[in-house]
N, C-alpha and C positions, 0 to 999 in steps of 0.2 A: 154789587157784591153784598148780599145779605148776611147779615151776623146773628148769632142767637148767643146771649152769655160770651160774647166777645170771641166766639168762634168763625170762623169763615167757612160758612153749612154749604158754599159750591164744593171746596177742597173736602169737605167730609161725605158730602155726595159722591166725590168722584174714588175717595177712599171706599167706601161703603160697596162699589159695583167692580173694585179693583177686588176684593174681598171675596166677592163672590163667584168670579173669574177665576180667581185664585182654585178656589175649593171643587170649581166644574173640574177641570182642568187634572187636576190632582186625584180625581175620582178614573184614573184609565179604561178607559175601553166602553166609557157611557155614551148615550148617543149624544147628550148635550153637549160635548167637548168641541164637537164637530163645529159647532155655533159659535165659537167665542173667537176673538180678536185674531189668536195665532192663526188660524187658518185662511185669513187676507190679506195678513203684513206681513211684512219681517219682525217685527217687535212683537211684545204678548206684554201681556200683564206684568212681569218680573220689573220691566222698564218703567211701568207706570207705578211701580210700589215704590221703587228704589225715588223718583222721581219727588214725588207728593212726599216720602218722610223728609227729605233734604230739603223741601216749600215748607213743609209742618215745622221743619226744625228750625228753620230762620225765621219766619212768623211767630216762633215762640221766644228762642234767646236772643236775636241780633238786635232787636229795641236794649234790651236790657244788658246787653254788654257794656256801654259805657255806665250806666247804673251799678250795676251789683258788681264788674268786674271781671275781669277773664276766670280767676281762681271759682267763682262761684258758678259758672258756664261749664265749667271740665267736673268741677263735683256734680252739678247737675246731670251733665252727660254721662258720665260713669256710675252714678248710680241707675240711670234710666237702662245703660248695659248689663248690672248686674241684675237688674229684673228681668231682662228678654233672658239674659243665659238663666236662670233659675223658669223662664217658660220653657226654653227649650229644651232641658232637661226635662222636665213634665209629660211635655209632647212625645219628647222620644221614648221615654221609660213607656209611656201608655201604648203607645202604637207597636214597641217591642211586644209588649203583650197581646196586643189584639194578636197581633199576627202570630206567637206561641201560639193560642186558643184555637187559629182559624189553619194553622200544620195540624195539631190533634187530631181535630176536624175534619178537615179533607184530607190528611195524607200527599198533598202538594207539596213538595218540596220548594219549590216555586216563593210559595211564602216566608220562609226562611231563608232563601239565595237572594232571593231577586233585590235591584235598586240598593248595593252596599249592604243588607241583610247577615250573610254571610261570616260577615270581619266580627258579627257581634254572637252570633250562632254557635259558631265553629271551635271559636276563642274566646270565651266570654269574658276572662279578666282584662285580655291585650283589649278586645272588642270595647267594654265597658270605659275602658282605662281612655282610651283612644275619644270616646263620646266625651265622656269628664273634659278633657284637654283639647273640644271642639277640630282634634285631629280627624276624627271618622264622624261622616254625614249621611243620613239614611237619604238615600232619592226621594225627594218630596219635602224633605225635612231639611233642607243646607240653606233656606233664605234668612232665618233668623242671623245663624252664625253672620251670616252676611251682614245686615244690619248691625249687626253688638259692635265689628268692625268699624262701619260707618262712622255710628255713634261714638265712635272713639277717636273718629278723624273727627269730625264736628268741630268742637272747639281751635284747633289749627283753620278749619277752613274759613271757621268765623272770623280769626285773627287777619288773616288774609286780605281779606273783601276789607274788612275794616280798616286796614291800612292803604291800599288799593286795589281796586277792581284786576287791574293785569296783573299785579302780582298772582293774585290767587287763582286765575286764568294758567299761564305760566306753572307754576308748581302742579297745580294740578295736570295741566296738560302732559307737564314731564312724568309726571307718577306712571300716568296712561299709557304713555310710550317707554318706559321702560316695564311697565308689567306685559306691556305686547310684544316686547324684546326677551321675554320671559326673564328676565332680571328679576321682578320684584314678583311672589306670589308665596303663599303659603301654605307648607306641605301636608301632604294627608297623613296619619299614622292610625293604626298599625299599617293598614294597607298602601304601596306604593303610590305616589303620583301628588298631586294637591287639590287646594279645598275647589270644587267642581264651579264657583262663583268668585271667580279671582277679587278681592275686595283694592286689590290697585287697581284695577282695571276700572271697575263700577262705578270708582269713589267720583269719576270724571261727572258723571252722570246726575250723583246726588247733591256733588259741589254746583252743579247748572240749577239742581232743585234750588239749594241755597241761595245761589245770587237772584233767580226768578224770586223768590220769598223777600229777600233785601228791597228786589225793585219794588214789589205789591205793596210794600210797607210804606213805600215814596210817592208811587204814581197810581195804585191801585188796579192799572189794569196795564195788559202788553198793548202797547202801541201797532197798531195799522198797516202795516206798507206794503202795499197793493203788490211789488215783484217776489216777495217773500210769500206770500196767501196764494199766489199762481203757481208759484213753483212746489210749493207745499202741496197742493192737490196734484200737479202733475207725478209728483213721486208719489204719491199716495196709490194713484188711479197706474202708477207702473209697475209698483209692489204687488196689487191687487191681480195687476192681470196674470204677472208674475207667479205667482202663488196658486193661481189658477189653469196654470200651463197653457195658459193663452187661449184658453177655454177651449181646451184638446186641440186645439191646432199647432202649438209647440208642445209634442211632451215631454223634450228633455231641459225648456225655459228654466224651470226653479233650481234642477238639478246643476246646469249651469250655471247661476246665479249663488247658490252657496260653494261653490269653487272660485267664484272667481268678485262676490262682492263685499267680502267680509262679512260673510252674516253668522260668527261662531257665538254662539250664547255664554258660552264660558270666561271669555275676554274683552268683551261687551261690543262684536265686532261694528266697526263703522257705520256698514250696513242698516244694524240695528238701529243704532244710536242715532243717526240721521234720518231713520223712517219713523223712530218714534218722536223726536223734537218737533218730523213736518207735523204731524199727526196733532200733539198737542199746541200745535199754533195753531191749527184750520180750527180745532176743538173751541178753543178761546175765543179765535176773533165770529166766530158763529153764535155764542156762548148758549155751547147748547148744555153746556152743566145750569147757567139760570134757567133755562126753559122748563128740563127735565124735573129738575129739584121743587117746582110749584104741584107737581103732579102726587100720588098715591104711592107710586114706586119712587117717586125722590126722597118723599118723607121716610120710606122704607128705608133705604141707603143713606139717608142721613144719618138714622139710629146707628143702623150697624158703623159708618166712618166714626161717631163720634164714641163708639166701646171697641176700637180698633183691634187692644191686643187681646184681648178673652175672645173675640168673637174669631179672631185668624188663629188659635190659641185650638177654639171647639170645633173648628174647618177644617183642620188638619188631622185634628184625631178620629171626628168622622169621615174624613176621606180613607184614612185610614180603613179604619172598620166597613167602610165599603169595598175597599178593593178585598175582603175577605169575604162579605156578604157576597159579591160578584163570583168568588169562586165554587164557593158552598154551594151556589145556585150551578156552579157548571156541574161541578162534580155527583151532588146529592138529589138535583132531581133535571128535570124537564125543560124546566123553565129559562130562557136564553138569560144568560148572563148580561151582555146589552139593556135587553128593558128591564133586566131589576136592575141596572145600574141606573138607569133612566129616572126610573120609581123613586132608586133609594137617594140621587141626586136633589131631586125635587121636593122628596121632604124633608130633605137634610137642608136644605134652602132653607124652608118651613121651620125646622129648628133654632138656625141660627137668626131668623126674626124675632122668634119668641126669646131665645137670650138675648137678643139686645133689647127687646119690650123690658124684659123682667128685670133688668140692669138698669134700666131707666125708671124703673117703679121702685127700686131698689136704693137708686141715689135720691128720688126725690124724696121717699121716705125718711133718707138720712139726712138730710138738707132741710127737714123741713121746721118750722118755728120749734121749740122744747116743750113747747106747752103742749103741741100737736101729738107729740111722741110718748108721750107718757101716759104710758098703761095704767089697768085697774090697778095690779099689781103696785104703781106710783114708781116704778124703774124706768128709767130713760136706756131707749134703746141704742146700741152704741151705734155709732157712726162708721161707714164704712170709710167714707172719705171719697174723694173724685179719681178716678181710674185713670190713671195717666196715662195721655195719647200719643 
């Protein structure tokens, strides 16, 4: 496990390509979406984000609990919330806009309904009011809310583990099973129902991030055991085929399979949860994050994991601006919507390397000796400070 600056660059690699999964994904109806993880598993990228910040999160505080104290663990975490909800606010205000710009534009209505649209359209002070009070979530845009949650479980979950491993197994497990008894979940406003990523459900998920982060901290790597690596490829290779309708020989396999094996994304179904834990054990004990991470595109995925939130931050708002660009192109000329989403995919990729280059040119410049910094002018340039991950 290589470290650079006492970071752990596999876990920032596997952030970095969760990142850009993320941003295919979220760009609808491009060809690339086609290619990414959901369309062989049951799990998608949502599992592997939630996953890696609950690893990030105990890699960073769980050393330093008995040090600084639980009191400085929960200010730490609640401020690190009120940064994401001041991102998320950014995100959604900009993306409202794209999509105002790109109604004028086409005259889609489309743009303004679609994915919770609507509640902000229609009604703009309930609409607005409802985003303020992470009551209403635009489609594409309800992962943060998600996290600010997490992050605010965090400190309890660290409590836990630290006092005992089943304890915090235990509570969590019960959260789980009552947010799937729909007991525990939180409602949407203005518009009926609740938030689309139930964060009792999830927290199961990110409390396994944490205890996995507790172990790396002990033993550095997950341990070996040969019936767990068999059985983890054989659900792998039955998800796949799964998902593949049995490659046209069953074509109602998948349709099957979400009736009847939990796989609802909103309440973190079983399904999921267990095709993505095989997933990331076979990932580990193969360790194809060290492989990858020596190559051209690991260094690439490093950059982007280690400027996590600006760069999932710029991924969103140009995903955004793409599914506008995508429509302009239906409506306003010739050109299939598909391959300029394709296009506009690919160098929207392209974009978000050059922000994390420039973010990396950026700190190192503010990092760097005084003497180094100081212009003709004789002004020291200020410091940005390190972008917290």
């Amino acid at each position: 496990m290589h470290a650079s600056e006492g970071r752990n660059t596999v876990i920032d690699f596997w952030r970095g390509l969760v990142l850009v999964i993320i941003f295919v994904n979220h760009v609808p109806g491009n060809i690339l979406e086609h290619l990414t993880p959901r369309n062989y598993g049951f799990s998608d990228a949502a599992e592997a984000f939630v996953f890696i910040s609950g690893l990030s999160v105990a890699l960073v505080y769980y050393p330093k609990l008995h040090q600084r104290g639980i009191l400085d663990i929960i200010r730490r975490c609640f401020r690190r919330s009120l940064e994401l909800y001041r991102m998320h606010l950014i995100m959604t205000g900009a993306a409202v806009a794209l999509f105002s710009v790109g109604y004028v534009l086409s005259d889609d209505i489309m743009m303004i309904e679609a994915h919770g649209r609507s509640a902000v359209f229609e009604d703009t002070a309930r609409g607005v009011t409802g985003v303020l009070l992470l009551g209403h979530q635009l489609g594409y845009f309800n992962i943060l809310p998600l996290y600010i949650a997490l992050m605010l479980w965090a400190p309890l979950a660290l409590i836990l583990l630290r006092i005992h491993v089943a304890l915090a197994a235990v509570v969590s497990v019960a959260v789980y099973l009552l947010a799937r008894a729909d007991v525990l979940a939180l409602p949407s406003w203005p518009e009926p129902g609740r938030w689309f990523f139930n964060p009792f459900a999830w927290q199961l998920l990110f409390t396994l991030g944490i205890f996995t982060g507790a172990l790396f901290s002990q033993m550095k790597s997950v341990p070996y055991w040969r019936p767990a690596f068999i059985g983890s490829l054989a659900l792998l290779f039955a998800s796949f085929v799964t998902m593949m309708n049995g490659f046209g020989l069953a074509p109602n396999l998948l349709w099957g399979a979400f009736n009847n094996v939990d796989l609802v994304k909103s309440d973190l179904g079983l399904g999921r949860l267990i095709h993505f834990l095989a997933l990331a054990y076979v990932v580990t004990q193969i360790r194809l994050g060290h492989v990858l991470q020596g190559t051209t595109l690991g260094a690439e995925m490093m950059r982007l994991g280690r400027y996590s939130l600006p760069v999932f931050a710029a991924g969103s708002i140009l995903s955004a601006l793409g599914e506008v660009t995508m429509t302009l192109a239906a409506v306003k000329s010739s050109a299939s919507p598909h391959i300029v989403g394709m296009v506009f995919t690919v160098f929207g990729i392209l974009g978000l390397l050059l922000l994390a280059r420039y973010l990396e040119w950026k700190k190192k410049g503010s990092t760097a000796p005084r003497s180094e910094r100081v212009g003709k002018s004789g002004l020291v340039s200020v410091s940005s400070g390190q972008l917290p991950q």
